[in-house]
Each structure stands twice: as C-alpha cells, then as structure tokens.
Phi, psi and omega in degrees: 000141180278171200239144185267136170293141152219166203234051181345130160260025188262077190295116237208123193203200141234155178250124157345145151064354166263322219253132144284136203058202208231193162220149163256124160248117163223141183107137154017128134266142197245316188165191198230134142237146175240164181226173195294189178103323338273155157239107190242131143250148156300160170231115196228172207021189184275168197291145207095321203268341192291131174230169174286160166257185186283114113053111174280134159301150189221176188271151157352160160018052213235103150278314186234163182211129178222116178271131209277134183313128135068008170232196186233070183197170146218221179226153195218117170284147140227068150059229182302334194279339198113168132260131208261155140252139187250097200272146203215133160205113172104014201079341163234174222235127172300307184167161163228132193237160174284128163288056187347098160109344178331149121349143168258314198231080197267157159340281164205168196217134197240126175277169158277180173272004177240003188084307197308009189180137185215137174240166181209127182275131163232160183249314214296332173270328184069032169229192180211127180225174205226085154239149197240146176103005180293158282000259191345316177221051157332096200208128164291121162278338175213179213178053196258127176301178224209321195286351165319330169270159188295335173235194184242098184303148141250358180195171183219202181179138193211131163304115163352319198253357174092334184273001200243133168258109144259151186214130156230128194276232175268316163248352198228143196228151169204158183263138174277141168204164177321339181267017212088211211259124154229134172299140190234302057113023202226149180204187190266344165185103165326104167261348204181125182239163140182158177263143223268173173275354178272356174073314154313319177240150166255151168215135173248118218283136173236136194238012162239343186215021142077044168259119174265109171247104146317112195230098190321210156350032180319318192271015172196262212211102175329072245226127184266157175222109165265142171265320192218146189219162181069011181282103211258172194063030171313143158206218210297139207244154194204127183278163157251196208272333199276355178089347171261030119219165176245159184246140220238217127202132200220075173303262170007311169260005197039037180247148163246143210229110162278113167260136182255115185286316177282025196242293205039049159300163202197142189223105156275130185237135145335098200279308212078352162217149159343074181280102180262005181224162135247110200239090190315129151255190200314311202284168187262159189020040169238127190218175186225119196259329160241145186188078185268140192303143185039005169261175174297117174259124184259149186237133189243126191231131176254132220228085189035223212256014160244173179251150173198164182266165192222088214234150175248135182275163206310167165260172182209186224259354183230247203240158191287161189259145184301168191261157161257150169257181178206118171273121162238145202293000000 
C-alpha cells in the first residue's frame, strides 16, 4: 500500500528576538505539536521517516497554544500580554500580532473548519466573543455577556465567515443571533458540536445514545437527521475536506469511524490506540487522533479512497526517532 504525504499543521514555533537561544531544524518540516506545560515539537522528515524534534523555545509568559486547522498561524495565551496570533512560515514563526480586545484567557477556544473564525468562552469574564477574519484581519464580531445564555457553554461551533454561532451545553445545542439564544437542539450528552463547510449544517456526536445527527438549515429552520446510532465512546467530530463525509473518534471502540452524510453509511477503522482527538492538518484529510507527552502520535489519513494509519514514536529527551507507518484496511 502507498504511504501518503501529509504536511501537520500544528503550528507551532519559537520567535525571534523573544527566546533565549535558538533551535536548528533541518530537513522537511511536517508540521507542530503542542502539549500542556507548554511543550512544542516539530514533526521533521517524510512519511516512513518521521520523528519528534527536541523541545521548540517558546516566548515568554506563553501559557497555551490553539492551532488553528489546516493553517499556518494559531492563537496564543501570554497572560497579562494578552492573546496573539502566531504567524508561521517556512517553519518558523514570523511574528506574532495582538488580538485587540480578545479574552487573554479563555476556557476554550473552537476553530471554524477552515481557520478562518474562531469563538471563545470564560466562564471567570462570563463573555463570548467571536473572531472573524483569521489571520491577516482578526477582528471581534461579536463580544456577548455569556449570562444572556440559557446555559453555561461548554464547547461551540462557528461558521467561516463568524456569523453562523453554536453553543453547546451538556444536553442542549443552540444558535446565537442577535436576537438571543434558540434552541435547535436537545441530546442525551453532548460530545462534539461543529458547523459543517457549507456554513448550513451542523452536526453533532451524543455520548448518551452513541448518535452522530446531522442538523440541516441551521441558520432558518432546523431539521435534526440522525446518521449513525450505538457508536459507543463517541467523541470529537471532523468534516472531511469535500465535506461529504464525517469522521468520527470512538474511544469506546479504538475505532475512527466514516460516516456518508447523504447515507449515513458508517465505515470503522481500528485505531489501535485511544483516538481521543481529531485534529486536521495542513494536508487535506490527514488528522491526529492521539498525541500525548512522551508517547507515541498517531495519524488517521486518507490515501485515494481508504484510510490508514500512520504511527510516530514518542519523543524523547534527546533528538526524535524515526516513525514506523502501519497501513490498516
């Protein structure tokens, strides 16, 4: 079976003139990870090849890092500094600009599916804010008391261009628009919300009944679909780029799972490891379903019409080790 190239995107860096001292990276950059702490590697050489690099320097008073999907920039806390964007080219980090008026410390923080908009929560601000325009014209579109909602979000979903706004609590999914909060919406435990690439539909993973529901016309009148039902360990949900399927993470089953949105045909692939994420890289349908501090990170890839796997082995305290793949049907 042939091994597919993908290009990680978990951009990632160190900046001129903030760090002390330097990293040398030679050879292919593949993409960034980050881990809590924070701790950022590289992903260097080609696929049969890959390895971690040694621990990237990172700037000053750099708490968090949320890399934006399939692009080459992310948003960055540093505290009292704020939140940045961290612009990446070539393998290295470019520059980092302020995000004017952002949250510095949010909850969490949720890309569109393209990067382009992102929303973000404090429960400690009590807001919700909305930027639209990533990278290049970062700018808040929205800027909302958070006690205005019917709930306590815990996780979200935002549409490329920043207007069409999801929020979701434990059980309950709702749209934000100027006029409030409406519910569209109700499930038995909310695992995964996200808005689809057409900006019309959403779809959303039930950790109580194993459901993946496709939810039509989100933005005029709200139509639930269920595609798959019983998937147990559902977790984070992922379009793939033409959009006509969704991907799935299956803790429960160490399965990654394809679902056909006009079908709701369902394809399971074997992980062999714990896929607690899914996280789009650079390359179109190559994402990384596990990627834990000193462990082995695995990549779920798509390869002309199958999927397989890819696995990089842990990093280690000295320079990164080559990857073995592993093709799976």
């Amino acid at each position: 079976m042939a091994k597919n190239t993908f290009r990680c995107c978990w951009l990632l860096g160190a900046i001129a003139g903030l760090l002390c001292g330097a990293t040398i990276i030679t050879g292919p950059v593949a993409g960034y990870v980050a881990y809590e702490g924070p701790e950022l590697r590289a992903i260097l050489g080609v696929p049969g090849a890959y390895r971690f690099s040694d621990p990237l320097p990172l700037p000053d008073g750099t708490t968090r890092v949320h890399v934006a999907p399939g692009q080459d920039f992310a948003l960055v806390e540093r505290g009292d500094t704020g939140l940045g964007i961290l612009f990446l080219n070539g393998g290295t980090v470019d520059h980092v600009a302020a995000v004017d008026n952002a949250m510095s410390t949010p909850d969490w923080v949720v890309f569109s599916v393209e990067g382009r908009s992102a929303v973000l929560f404090s429960s400690h601000n009590n807001r919700l804010q909305v930027i639209a325009g990533l990278p290049d014209a970062a700018r808040i579109i929205m800027d909302l008391d958070a006690s205005a909602l019917p709930e306590v979000p815990l996780s979200g979903a935002v549409g490329d261009n920043g207007q069409s706004v999801l929020v979701a609590s434990g059980r309950s999914v709702y749209r934000i628009a100027p006029y409030g909060a409406r519910l569209i919406f109700s499930a038995g435990d909310i695992a995964s919300v996200i808005i689809m690439r057409n900006g019309a539909h959403a779809a959303v993973s039930d950790r109580g009944t194993g459901s993946v529901v496709l939810l039509e016309n989100i933005r005029s009148a709200p139509a639930a679909r269920t595609l798959v039902t019983a998937l147990g360990g559902i977790g984070k949900l992922c379009p793939s780029s033409d959009g006509k399927t969704l991907l799935v993470a299956s803790s429960g089953a160490n399965i990654v799972a394809s679902i056909d949105v006009s079908s709701g045909e369902m394809w399971s692939y074997d992980s062999g490891v714990l896929p607690i994420t899914l996280s789009e890289m650079r390359n179109r349908d190559a994402f990384v379903i596990s990627a834990s501090t000193y462990e082995p990170a695995s990549v779920f890839y798509k390869e002309q019409n199958s999927w397989r796997f890819v696995f990089i082995p842990a990093a280690t305290a000295g320079a990164g080790q080559s990857a073995t793949p592993v093709s799976k049907p």
